[in-house]
C-alpha positions in Angstrom: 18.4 24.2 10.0 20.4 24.8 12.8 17.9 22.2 14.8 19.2 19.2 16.5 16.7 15.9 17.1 17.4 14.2 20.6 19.7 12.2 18.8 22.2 14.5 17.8 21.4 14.2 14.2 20.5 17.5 12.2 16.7 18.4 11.2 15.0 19.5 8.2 11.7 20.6 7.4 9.6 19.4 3.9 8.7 22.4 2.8 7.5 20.8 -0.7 6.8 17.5 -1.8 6.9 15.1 -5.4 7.2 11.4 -6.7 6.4 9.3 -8.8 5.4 5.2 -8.7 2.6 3.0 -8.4 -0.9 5.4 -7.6 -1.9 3.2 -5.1 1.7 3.5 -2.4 1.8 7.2 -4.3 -1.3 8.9 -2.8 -0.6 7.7 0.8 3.0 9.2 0.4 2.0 12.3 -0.9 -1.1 13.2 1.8 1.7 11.9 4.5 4.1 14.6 2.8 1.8 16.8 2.5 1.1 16.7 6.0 4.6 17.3 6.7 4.3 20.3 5.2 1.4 22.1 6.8 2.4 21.0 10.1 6.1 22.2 9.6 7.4 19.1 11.0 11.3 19.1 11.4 12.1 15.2 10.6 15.9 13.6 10.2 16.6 13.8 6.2 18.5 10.1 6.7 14.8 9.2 8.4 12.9 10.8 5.1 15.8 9.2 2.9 15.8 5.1 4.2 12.9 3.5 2.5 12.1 1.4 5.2 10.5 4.3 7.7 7.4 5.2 7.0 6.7 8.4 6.3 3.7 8.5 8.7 5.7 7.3 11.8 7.3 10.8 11.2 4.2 12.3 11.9 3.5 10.5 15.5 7.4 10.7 15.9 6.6 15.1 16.6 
């Protein structure tokens, strides 16, 4: 975790993934997440934190 994005802000990695809510926003979240995962994506944990980023702009953000 020693990673730093352009920004200067620190990095994590998901490594796993759960939730809970409404099935319909739920299952977009979690393949998104899951995503994450497989591709070993280091994102900024206040990104993955602020509900109002998408989890999928994450994704094209790599």
């Amino acid at each position: 975790m020693g990673c730093r994005s352009s920004g200067g802000g620190p990095l994590a990695r998901f490594v796993a993934a759960c939730g809970f809510g409404r099935v319909s926003g739920f299952v977009k979240d979690m393949r998104v997440a899951r995503m994450l995962v497989e591709r070993g994506i280091d994102v900024n944990p206040w990104a993955v934190a602020d509900a109002r980023v998408k989890l999928k702009s994450l994704i094209s953000a790599e």
